[in-house]
C-alpha positions in Angstrom: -27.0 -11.4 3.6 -26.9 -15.2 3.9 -26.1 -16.9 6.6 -22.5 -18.0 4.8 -21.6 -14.1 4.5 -22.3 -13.4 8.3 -20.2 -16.0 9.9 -17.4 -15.4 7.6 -18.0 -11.5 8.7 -17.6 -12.5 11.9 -15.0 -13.9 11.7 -12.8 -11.8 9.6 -14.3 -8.7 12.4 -12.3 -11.0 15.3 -9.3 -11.8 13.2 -8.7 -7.7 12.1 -10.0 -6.0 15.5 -8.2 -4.7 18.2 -8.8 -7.7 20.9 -7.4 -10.0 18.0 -4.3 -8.6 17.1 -3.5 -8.2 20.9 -4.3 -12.3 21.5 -2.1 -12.4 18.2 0.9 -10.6 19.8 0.7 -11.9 23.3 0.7 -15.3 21.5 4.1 -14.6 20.2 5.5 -13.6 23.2 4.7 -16.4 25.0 6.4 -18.2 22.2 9.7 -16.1 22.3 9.8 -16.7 25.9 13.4 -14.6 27.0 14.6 -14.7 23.5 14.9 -11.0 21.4 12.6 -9.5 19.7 13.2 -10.3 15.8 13.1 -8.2 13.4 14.2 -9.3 9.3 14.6 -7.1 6.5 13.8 -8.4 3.3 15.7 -6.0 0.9 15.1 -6.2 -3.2 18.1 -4.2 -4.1 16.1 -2.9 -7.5 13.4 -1.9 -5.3 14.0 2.0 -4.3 12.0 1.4 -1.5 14.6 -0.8 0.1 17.1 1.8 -0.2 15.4 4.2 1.6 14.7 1.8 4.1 18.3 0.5 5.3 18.6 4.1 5.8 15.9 4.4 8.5 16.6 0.7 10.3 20.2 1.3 12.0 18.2 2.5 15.6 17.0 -1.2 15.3 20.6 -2.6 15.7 21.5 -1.0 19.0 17.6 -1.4 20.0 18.2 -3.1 23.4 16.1 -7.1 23.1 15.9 -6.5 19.1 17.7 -8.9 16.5 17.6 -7.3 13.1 18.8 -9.7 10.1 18.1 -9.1 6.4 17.3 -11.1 3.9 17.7 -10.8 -0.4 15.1 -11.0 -2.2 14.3 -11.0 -6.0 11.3 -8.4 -7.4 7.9 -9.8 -6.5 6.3 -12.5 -8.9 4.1 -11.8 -11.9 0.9 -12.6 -10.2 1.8 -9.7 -7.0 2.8 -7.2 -9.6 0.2 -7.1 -12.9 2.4 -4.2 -14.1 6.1 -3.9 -13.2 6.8 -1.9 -15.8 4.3 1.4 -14.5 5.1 -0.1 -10.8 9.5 0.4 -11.1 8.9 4.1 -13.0 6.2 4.8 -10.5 8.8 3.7 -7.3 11.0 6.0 -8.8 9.2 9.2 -8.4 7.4 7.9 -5.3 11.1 7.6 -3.6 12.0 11.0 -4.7 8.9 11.9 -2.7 9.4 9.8 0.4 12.8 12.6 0.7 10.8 15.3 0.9 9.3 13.7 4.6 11.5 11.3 5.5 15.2 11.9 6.6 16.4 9.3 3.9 18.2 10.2 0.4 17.6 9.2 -3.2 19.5 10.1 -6.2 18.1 12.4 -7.9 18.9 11.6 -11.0 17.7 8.3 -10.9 17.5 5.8 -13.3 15.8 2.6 -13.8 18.8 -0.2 -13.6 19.3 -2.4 -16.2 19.2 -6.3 -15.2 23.1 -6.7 -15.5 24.0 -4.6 -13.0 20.6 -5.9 -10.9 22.7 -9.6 -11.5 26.0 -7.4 -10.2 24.3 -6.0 -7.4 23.1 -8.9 -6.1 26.4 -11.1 -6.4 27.8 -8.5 -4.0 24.9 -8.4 -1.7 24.6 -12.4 -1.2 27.8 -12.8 0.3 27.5 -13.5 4.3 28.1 -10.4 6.2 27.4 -8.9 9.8 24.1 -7.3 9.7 26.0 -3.7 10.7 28.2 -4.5 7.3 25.5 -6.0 5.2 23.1 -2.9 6.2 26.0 -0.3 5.2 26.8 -2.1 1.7 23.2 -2.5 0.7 22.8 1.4 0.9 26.1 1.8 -1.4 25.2 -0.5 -3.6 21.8 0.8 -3.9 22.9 4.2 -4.5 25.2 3.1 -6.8 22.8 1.3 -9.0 20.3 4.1 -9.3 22.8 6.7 -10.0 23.8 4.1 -12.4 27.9 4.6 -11.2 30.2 2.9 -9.3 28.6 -0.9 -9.2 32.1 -2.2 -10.2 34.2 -0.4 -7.8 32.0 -1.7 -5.1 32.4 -5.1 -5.9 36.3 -5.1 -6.3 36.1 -3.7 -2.8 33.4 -5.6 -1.4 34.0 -8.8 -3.4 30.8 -10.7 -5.0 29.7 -14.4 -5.6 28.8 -15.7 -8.4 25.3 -15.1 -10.4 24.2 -18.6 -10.4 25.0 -18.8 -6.5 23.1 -15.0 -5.9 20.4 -17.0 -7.8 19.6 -19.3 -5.2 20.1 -17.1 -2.3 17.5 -15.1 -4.2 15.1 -17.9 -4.6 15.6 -19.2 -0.7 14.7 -15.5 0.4 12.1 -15.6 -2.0 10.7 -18.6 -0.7 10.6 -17.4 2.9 8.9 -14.1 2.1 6.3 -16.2 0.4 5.9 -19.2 3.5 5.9 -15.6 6.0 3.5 -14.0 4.2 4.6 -11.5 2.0 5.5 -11.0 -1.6 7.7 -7.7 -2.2 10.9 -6.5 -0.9 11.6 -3.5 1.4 9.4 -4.7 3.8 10.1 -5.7 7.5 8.7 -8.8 9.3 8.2 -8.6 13.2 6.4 -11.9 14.7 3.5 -12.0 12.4 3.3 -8.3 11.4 4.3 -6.9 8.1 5.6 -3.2 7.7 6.3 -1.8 4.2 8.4 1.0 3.8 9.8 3.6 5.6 6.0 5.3 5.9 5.3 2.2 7.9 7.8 2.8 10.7 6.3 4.5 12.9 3.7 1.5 13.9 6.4 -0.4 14.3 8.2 2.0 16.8 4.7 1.9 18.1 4.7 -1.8 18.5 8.2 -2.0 19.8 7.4 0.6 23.0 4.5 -1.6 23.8 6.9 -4.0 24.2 8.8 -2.6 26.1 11.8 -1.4 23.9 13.0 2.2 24.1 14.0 2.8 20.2 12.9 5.9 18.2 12.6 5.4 14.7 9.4 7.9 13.8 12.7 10.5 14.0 13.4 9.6 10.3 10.3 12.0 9.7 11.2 15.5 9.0 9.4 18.7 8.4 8.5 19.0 5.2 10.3 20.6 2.7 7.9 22.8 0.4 5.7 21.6 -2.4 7.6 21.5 -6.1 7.4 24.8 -8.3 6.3 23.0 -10.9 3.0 21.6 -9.4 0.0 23.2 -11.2 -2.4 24.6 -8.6 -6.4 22.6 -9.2 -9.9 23.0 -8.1 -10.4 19.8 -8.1 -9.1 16.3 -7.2 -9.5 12.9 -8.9 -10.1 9.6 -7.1 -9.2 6.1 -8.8 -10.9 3.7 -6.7 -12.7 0.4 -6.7 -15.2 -1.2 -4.8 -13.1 -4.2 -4.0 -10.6 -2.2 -2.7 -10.6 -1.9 1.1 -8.0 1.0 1.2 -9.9 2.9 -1.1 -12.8 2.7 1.2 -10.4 4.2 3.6 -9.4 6.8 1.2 -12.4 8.5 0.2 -13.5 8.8 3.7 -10.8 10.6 4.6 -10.8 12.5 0.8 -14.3 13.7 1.1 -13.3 15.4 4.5 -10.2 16.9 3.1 -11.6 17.7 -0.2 -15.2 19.6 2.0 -12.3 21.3 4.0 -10.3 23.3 1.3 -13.4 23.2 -1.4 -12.5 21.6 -3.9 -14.6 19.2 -6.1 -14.1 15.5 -5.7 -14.4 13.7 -8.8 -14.9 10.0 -8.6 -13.1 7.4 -11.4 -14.5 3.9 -10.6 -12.3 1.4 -12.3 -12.8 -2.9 -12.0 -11.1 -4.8 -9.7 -7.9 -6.0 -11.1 -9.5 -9.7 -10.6 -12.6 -9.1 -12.9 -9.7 -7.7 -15.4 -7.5 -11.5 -15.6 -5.6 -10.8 -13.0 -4.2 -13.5 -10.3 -3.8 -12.1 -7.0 -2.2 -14.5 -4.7 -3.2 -15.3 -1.4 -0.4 -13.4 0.4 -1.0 -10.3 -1.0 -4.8 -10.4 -0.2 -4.2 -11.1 3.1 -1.6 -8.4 3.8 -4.0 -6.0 2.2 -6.9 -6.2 4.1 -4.7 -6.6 7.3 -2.9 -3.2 6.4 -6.2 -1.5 5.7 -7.4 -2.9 9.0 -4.4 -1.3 10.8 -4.9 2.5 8.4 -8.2 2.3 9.8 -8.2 2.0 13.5 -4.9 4.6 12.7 -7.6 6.9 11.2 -10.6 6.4 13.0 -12.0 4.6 10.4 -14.8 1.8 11.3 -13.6 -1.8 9.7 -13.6 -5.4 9.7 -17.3 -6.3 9.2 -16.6 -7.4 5.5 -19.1 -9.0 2.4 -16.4 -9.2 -1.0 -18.8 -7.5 -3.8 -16.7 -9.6 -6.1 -19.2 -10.8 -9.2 -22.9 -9.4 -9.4 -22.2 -7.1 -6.8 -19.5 -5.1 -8.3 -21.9 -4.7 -11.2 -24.7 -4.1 -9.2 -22.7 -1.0 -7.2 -21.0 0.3 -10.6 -24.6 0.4 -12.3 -25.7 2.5 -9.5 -22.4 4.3 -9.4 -23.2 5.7 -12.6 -26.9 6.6 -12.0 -25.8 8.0 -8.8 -23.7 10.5 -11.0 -26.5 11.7 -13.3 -28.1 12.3 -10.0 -25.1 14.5 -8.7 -25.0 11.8 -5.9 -22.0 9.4 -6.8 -20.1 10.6 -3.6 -22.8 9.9 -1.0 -23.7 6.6 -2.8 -19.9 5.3 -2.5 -19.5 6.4 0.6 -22.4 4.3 1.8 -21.9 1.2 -0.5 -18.0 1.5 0.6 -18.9 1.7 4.6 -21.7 -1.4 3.7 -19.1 -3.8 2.2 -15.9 -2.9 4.4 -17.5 -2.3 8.0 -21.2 -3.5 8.2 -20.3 -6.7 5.9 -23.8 -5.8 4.1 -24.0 -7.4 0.5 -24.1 -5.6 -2.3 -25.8 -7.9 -4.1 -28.6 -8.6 -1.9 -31.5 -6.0 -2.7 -32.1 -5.7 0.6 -29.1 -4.6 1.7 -28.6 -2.9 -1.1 -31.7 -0.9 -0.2 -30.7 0.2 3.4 -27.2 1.6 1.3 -29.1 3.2 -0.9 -31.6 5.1 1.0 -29.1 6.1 3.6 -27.1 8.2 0.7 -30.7 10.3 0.6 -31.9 8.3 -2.7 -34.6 6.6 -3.4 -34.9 3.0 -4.3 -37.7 2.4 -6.5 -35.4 5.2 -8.9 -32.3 3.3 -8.2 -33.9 -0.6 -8.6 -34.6 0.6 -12.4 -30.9 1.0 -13.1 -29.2 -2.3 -11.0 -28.9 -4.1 -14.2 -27.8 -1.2 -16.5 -24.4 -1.4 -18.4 -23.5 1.9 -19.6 -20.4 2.0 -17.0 -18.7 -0.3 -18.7 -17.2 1.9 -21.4 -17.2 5.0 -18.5 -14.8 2.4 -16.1 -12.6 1.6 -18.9 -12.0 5.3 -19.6 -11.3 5.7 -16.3 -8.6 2.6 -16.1 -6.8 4.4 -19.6 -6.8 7.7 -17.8 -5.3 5.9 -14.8 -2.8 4.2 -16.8 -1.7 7.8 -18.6 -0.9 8.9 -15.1 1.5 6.1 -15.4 -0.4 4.4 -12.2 -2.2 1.0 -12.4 -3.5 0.4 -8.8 -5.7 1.6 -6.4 -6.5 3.9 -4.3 -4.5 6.7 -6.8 -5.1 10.8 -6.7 -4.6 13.6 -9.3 -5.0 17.3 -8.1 -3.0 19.4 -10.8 0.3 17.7 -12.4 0.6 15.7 -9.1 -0.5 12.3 -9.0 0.0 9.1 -6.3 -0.8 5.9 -5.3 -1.9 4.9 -2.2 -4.0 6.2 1.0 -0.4 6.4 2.6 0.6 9.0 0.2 -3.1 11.2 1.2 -0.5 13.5 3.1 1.3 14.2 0.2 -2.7 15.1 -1.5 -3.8 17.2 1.5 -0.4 19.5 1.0 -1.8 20.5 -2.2 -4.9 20.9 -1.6 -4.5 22.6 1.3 -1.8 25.0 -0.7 -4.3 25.6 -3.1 -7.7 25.6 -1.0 -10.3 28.7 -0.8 -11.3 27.2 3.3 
């Protein structure tokens, strides 16, 4: 690893460890001084996520040194969403999900809503309201829009701007999610910390206490209500993942142990960064990303922060040996030591010697493994695995299949480790 690599290691380590976020926060309340705590919404009424979330927030309004606002915003850019299409079905399903954990409701019968009544929605939402008022309507609206009834009555009752005015309020809340950091809606903002979805609420309740504010908002989890009927029982369970993804590092280290404890076979499906594919990523979202996954992991006991992006030659290099590895019947060791290289020891994965130490400390040998670096028979094997992905009607990464159930996200391994643990022999 050069001498470029280390520093920005370093660096990145400081920035994403424990002792940093701390001189982050303290930072911020020397800068609020006596002031509340603030806390804004950012609400994308098309976005089912949202409506699950002003569900959850209303302990936040009688939180004592909190100020909750909320803020419209429009669904996130091309460049933060590569496919919007898969990513609105997907939300749909993923909502219905969130129910069975979270004391929240969905229709269930929902549907995706066409862009006039997203235009109607929003002309009522953009009007000026008391946060109590504005929180109450978003959640009728919402509902309303899914279940695809009842927009028009709302607005008669409510009353409603004009589209060209809801437009710009769009637009202005667009731009501050941008300039804050962020780039989709139902997400909440809380001095220089991003929490997404109602999944997320419980580090902020976390946060909040450590401040010194008595609110309880890890109540909107419930017991669990069983697993669907119609979810086929499997012996094994399917991993999408790349090696540029730093929450699928997280996943398959806690996959492997879940998929050891019920025995079941782990099947790895390598796909190529969405970046190497023509993809734009833009600068918020990377850096919301790798802050999240920073946050999973110290959740999760998960060493982090030491990072070298395998971006070029080096995803090459690891999905050469990826594929060896799997002749070998060693793909899992492999990934598990190339992903704990790239995402905690900030080792290079295209630097042979590096490389090397990864290698050998998956129990392979490297003058087998040097013969295969430049090898590029996983091209056509990661393209099947990004069409197989896409037939799940997912697109990004980390994303499981264990019988007909499939998900996005290490958030959603929960939801994973019910079935397996439904359907596992340990």
């Amino acid at each position: 690893m050069g001498l470029r690599e280390s520093l920005l290691g370093t660096a990145v380590s400081a920035m994403l460890s424990e002792p940093g976020l701390a001189a982050r926060r303290a930072w911020y309340r020397r800068s609020r001084a006596a002031e509340r705590i603030k806390i804004e919404l950012f609400f994308d009424a098309s976005d089912p996520y949202g409506l699950l979330l002003v569900q959850a927030v209303h302990p936040l309004l009688s939180a004592p040194g909190v100020e909750l606002s909320m803020t419209l915003v429009p669904p996130p850019s091309r460049d933060a969403d590569p496919e919007p299409g898969l990513r609105r079905a997907y939300a749909l399903r993923d909502a219905r999900e969130l129910c069975r954990h979270h004391e929240v409701a969905f229709p269930a019968e929902a549907a995706l809503p066409s862009r006039p009544f997203v235009e109607l929605a929003n002309a009522i939402l953009a009007e000026a309201r008391p946060i109590e008022e504005q929180l109450a309507l978003a959640r009728a609206v919402g509902d309303a829009l899914f279940r695809g009834e009842g927009l028009g009555e709302l607005a008669r009752r409510a009353g409603r701007t004009s589209v060209e005015r809801a437009a710009r309020v769009l637009a202005d809340g667009a731009e501050r999610r941008r300039a804050l950091g962020h780039y989709v809606g139902g997400t909440l903002y809380c001095e220089g910390e991003w929490y997404w979805g109602v999944d997320r609420l419980p580090l902020l309740e976390e946060r909040l206490r450590g401040e010194g504010v008595d609110v309880a908002l890890s109540c909107v989890r419930q017991p669990r209500l069983p697993v669907p009927r119609d979810d086929a029982r499997s012996d094994t369970v399917e991993v999408f993942f790349s090696f540029r993804s730093p929450s699928s590092y997280i996943a398959l280290v806690r996959i492997a142990e879940l998929a050891r404890r019920h025995q079941k076979e782990l099947v790895l499906r390598p796909v190529v960064p969405l970046v190497v594919r023509g993809a734009r990523i833009p600068l918020a979202k990377k850096i919301y990303i790798v802050a999240d996954a920073a946050r999973e992991a110290r959740r999760h006991g998960v060493p982090f922060g030491k990072i070298a992006d395998p971006i070029g030659i080096g995803i090459e290099r690891a999905m050469a040996l990826f594929a060896w590895a799997k002749r070998e019947r060693a793909e899992v060791p492999l990934t598990l030591s190339l992903m704990r290289g790239i995402w905690s020891e900030a080792r290079s994965v295209a630097d042979e010697r590096e490389l090397r130490v990864m290698v050998e400390r998956a129990g392979l040998s490297w003058h087998r493994a040097e013969a295969h670096l430049s090898g590029e028979g996983w091209r056509s094997s990661a393209e099947a695995n990004r069409a197989a992905l896409y037939d799940l009607g997912l697109w990004g990464v980390p994303s499981f299949a264990t019988g007909g159930f499939s998900t996005w996200g290490q958030d959603r391994l929960d939801y994973v480790a019910e079935r397996l643990a439904r359907d596992g022999r340990g």
